[in-house]
NUPA-634783 format. One record per residue (C-alpha): residue number from 1; x, y, z. Coordinates in Angstrom, 1 decimal, padded with zeros to 4 digits. Example, Ala and Ser with C-alpha at 12.3 -4.5 7.8 and 13.67 -1.06 7.14 Angstrom:
+-----+--------+--------+--------+
| num |     xx |     yy |     zz |
+-----+--------+--------+--------+
|   1 |  012.3 | -004.5 |  007.8 |
|   2 |  013.7 | -001.1 |  007.1 |
+-----+--------+--------+--------+
END
This chain:
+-----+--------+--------+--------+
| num |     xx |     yy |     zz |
+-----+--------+--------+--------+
|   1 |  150.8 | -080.0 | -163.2 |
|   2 |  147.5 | -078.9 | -162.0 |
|   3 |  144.6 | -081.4 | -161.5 |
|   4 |  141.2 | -080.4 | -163.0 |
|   5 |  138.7 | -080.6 | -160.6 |
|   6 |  135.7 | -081.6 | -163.5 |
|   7 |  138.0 | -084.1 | -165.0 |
|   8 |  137.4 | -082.2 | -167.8 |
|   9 |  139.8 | -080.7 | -171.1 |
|  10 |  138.1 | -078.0 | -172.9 |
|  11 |  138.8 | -076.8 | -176.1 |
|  12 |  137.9 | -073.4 | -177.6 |
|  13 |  137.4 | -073.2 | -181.8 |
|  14 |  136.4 | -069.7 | -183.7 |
|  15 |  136.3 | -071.8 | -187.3 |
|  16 |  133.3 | -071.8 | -189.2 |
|  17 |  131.5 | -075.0 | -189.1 |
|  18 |  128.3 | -076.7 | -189.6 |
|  19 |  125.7 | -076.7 | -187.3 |
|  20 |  125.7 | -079.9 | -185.0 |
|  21 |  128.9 | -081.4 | -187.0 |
|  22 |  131.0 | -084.4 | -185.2 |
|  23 |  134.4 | -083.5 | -184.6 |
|  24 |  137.2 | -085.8 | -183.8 |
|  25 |  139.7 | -084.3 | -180.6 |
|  26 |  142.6 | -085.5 | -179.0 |
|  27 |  143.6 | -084.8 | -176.1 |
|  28 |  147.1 | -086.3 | -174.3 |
|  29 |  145.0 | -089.0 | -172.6 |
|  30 |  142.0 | -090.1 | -175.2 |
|  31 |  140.4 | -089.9 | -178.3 |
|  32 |  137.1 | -089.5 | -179.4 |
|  33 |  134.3 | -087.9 | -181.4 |
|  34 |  132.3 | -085.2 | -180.1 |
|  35 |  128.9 | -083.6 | -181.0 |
|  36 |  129.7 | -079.4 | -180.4 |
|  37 |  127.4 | -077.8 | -179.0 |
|  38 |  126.8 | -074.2 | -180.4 |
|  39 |  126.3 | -070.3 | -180.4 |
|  40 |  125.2 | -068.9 | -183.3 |
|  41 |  125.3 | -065.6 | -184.0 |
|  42 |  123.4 | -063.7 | -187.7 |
|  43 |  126.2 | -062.8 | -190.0 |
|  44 |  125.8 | -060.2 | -192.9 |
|  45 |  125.8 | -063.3 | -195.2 |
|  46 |  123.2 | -065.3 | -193.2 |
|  47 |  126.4 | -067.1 | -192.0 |
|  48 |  126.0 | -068.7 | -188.9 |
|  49 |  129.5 | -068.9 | -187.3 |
|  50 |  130.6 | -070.9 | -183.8 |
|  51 |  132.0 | -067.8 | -181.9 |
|  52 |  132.6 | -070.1 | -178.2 |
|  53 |  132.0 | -074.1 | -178.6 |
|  54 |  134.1 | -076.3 | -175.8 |
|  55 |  134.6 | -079.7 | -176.6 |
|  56 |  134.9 | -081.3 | -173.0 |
|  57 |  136.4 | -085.2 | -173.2 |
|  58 |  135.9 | -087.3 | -169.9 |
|  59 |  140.0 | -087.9 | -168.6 |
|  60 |  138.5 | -090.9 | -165.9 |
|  61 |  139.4 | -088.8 | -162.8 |
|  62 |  143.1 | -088.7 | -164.1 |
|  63 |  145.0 | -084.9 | -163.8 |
|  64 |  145.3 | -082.5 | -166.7 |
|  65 |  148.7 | -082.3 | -168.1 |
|  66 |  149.6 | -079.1 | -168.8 |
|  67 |  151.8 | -078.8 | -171.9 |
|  68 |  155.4 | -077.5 | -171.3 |
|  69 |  158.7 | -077.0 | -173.9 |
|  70 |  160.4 | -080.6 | -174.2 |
|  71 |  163.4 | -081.8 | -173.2 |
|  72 |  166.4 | -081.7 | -175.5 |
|  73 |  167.1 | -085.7 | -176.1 |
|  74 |  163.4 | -086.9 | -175.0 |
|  75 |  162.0 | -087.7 | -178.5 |
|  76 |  162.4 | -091.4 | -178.7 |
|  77 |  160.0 | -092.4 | -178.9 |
|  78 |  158.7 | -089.1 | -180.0 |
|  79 |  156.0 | -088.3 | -177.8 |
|  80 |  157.0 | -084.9 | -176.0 |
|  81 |  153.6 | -082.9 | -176.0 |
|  82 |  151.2 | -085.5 | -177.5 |
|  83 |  150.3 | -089.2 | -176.1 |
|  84 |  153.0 | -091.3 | -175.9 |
|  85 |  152.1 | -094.8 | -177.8 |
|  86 |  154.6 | -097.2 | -177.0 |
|  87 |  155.5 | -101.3 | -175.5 |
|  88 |  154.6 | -101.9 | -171.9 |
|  89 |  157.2 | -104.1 | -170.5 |
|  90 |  157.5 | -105.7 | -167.3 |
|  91 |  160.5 | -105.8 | -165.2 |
|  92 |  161.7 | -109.5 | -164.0 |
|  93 |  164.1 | -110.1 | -160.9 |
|  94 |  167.0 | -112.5 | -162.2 |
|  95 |  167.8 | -115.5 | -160.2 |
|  96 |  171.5 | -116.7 | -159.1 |
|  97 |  174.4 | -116.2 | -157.1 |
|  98 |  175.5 | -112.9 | -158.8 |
|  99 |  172.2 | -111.3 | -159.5 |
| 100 |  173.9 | -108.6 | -161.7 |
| 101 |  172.1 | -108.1 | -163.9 |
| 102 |  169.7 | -107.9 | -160.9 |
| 103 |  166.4 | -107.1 | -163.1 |
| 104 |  165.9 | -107.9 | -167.0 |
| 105 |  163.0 | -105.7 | -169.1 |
| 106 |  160.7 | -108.2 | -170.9 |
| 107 |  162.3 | -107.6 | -174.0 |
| 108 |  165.3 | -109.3 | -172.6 |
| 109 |  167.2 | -105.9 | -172.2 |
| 110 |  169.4 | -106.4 | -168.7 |
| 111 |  169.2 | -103.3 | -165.8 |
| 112 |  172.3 | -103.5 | -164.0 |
| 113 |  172.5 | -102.3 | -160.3 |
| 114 |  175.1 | -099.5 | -159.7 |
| 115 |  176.3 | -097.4 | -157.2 |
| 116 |  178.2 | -094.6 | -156.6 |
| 117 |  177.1 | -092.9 | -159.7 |
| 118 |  175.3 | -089.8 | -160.9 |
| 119 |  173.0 | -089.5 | -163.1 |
| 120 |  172.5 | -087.6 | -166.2 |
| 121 |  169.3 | -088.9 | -167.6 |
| 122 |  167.5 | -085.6 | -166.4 |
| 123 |  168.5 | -082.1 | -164.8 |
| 124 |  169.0 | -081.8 | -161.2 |
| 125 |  167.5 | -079.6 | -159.3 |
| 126 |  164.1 | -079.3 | -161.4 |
| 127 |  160.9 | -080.7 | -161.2 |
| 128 |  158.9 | -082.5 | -163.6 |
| 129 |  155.5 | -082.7 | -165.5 |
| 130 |  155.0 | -086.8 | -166.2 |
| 131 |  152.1 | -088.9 | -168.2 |
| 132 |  151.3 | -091.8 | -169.7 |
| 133 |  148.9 | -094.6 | -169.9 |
| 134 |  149.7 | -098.7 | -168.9 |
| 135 |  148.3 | -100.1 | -171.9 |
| 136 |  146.4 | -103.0 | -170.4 |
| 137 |  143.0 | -103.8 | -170.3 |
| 138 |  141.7 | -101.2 | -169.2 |
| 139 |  144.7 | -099.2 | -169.9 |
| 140 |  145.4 | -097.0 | -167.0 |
| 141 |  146.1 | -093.6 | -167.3 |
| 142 |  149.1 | -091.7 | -164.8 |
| 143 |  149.7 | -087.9 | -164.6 |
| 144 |  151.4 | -086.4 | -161.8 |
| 145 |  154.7 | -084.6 | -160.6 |
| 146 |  158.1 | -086.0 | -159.9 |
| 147 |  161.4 | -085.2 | -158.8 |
| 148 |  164.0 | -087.3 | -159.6 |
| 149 |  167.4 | -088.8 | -157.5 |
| 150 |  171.1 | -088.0 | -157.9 |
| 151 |  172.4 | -091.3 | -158.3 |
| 152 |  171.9 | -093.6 | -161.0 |
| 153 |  169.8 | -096.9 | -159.8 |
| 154 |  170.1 | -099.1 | -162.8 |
| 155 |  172.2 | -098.7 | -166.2 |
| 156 |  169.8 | -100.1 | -169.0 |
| 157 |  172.1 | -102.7 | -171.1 |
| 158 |  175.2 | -102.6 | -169.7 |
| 159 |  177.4 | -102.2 | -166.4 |
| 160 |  179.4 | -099.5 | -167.7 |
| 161 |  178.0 | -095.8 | -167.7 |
| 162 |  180.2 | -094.9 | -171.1 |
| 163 |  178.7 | -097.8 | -173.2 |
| 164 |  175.0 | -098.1 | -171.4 |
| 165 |  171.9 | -097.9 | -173.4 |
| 166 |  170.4 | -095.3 | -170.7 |
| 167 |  169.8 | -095.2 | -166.9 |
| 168 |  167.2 | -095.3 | -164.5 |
| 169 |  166.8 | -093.0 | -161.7 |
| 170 |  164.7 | -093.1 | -158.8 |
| 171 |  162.1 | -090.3 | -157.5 |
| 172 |  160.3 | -088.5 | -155.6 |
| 173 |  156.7 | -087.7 | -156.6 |
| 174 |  153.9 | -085.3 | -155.8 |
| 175 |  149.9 | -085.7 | -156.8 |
| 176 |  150.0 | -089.1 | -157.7 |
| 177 |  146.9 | -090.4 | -156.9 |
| 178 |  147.0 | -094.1 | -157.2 |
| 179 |  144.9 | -096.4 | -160.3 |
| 180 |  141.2 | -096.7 | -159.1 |
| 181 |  141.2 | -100.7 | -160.8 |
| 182 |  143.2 | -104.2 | -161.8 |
| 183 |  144.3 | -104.4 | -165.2 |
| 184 |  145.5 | -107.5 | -167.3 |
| 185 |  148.6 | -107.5 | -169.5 |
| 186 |  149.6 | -110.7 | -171.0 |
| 187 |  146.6 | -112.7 | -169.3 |
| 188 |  148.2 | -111.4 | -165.9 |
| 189 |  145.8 | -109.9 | -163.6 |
| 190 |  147.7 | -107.0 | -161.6 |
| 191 |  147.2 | -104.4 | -159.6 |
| 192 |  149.4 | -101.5 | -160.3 |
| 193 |  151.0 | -099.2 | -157.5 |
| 194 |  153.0 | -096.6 | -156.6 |
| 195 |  156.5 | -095.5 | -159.4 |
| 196 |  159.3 | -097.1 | -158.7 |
| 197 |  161.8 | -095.4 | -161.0 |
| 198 |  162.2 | -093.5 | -164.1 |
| 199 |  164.6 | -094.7 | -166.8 |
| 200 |  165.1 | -093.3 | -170.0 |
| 201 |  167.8 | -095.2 | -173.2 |
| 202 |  168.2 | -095.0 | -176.7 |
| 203 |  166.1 | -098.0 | -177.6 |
| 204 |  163.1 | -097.5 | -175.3 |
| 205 |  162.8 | -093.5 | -175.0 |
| 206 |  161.2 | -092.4 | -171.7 |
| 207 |  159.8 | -095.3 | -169.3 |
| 208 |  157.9 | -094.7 | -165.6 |
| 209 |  158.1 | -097.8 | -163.9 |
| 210 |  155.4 | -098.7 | -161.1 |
| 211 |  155.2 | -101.6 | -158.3 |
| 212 |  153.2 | -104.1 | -159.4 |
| 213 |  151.6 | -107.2 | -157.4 |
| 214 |  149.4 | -110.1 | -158.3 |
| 215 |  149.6 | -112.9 | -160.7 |
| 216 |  153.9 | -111.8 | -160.8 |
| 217 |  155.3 | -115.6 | -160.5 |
| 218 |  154.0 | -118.6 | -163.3 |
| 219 |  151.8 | -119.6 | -164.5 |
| 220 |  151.4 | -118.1 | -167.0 |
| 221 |  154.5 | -118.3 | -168.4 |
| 222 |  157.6 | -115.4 | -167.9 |
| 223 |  158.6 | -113.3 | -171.0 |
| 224 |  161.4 | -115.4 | -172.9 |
| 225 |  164.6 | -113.8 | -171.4 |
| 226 |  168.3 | -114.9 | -171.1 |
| 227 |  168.7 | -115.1 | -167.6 |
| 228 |  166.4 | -116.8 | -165.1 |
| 229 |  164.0 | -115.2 | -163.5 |
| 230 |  161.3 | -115.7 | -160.3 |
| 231 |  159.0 | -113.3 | -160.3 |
| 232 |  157.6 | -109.8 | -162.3 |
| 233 |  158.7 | -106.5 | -159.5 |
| 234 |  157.4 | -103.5 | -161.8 |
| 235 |  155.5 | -102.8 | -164.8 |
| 236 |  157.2 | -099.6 | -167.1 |
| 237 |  155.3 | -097.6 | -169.4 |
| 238 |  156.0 | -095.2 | -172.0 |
| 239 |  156.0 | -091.3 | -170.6 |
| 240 |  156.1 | -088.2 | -171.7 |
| 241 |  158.1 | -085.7 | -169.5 |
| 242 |  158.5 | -081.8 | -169.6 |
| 243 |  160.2 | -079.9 | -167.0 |
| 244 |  158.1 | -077.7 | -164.6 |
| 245 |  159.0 | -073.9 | -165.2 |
+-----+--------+--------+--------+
END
């Protein structure tokens, strides 16, 4: 990960094109149409042909993400090396004497508190490219480096490591430089902070999960979920990771 001091992604193109035409970029944090500027140059046809355009999109102060090879596994959803579009779910503390599951995902999928196991989620011993966006409104945008923990935090779906869904890991994390604003999911008004854990499971792919705080208790109403729940602890977004070389 390196972070782009301009906030800037340029592009370079040596197609022939029109003068002045709109073109339509992507990069892994926005979309949008740009007008190129140009260098012309007399061909022996009278052709005039871009030789150096760069199409800079504004990232909102976020860091570039540098594309790396994916991980073997990570493709569901498939977003390795392009934005990853996916649910944003919160994550609700259960109420009760047993509190196992201890957390539920919005989409009523149970996270089970574990110990004593390892992980196997992600390789140890290697560091990590990560980003995403929090699609709320305004959607909020997250690039940065992380590291992640030996033992499992949370199985995704079940207590038992053979039959679970996935597993969620914590971390340790480098250039992560906070969200600048509030943003409002489901008519809640939060305010996002640091990641909390990583999780990754056959039905939801790859998931960063941050701290969140706010309007986390009702009104408005919780998610419909099985167990009982108090309050909203984190907010987990769709992510694409790529190990660092």
């Amino acid at each position: 990960m390196r972070a782009c001091a301009a906030d800037f992604v340029a592009y370079e193109l040596k197609d022939k094109i029109a003068i002045d035409m709109p073109v339509t970029v992507t990069s892994p944090f926005t979309t949008g149409t740009v007008q190129l500027p140009r260098t012309p140059r007399k061909e022996p046809h009278a052709m005039r042909t871009l030789i150096g355009a760069a199409i800079m999109i504004a990232l909102a102060g976020a860091p570039l993400a540098v594309a790396q090879q994916c991980l073997p596994g990570h493709d569901n959803p498939p977003c390795c090396g392009v934005p990853c579009v996916g649910t944003t779910l919160f994550v609700l503390e259960t109420t009760g004497q047993n509190k196992n599951p201890h957390f539920v995902f919005s989409d009523d999928t149970p996270l089970f508190t574990v110990k004593g196991l390892t992980q196997t989620i992600l390789p140890m011993g290697t560091k990590f490219n990560v980003s995403g966006f929090i699609d709320g409104t305004p959607q909020l945008v997250f690039a940065f480096e992380m590291t992640p923990e030996k033992a499992v935090k949370f199985l995704v779906g079940t207590d038992n490591q053979l039959t679970a869904l996935g597993e969620c890991v914590g971390l340790k994390t480098k250039l992560f430089v906070g969200f600048p604003t509030t943003t409002v999911i489901d008519g809640r008004t939060l305010s996002v902070g640091k990641p909390a854990f990583f999780c990754h499971d056959s039905t939801h792919g790859d998931q960063m999960c941050f701290g969140v705080k706010g309007d986390v208790t009702e009104p408005p109403p919780f998610p419909v979920v099985t167990p009982e729940v108090d309050r909203i602890e984190q907010v987990c977004a769709p992510a694409t990771v790529t190990p660092i070389p």
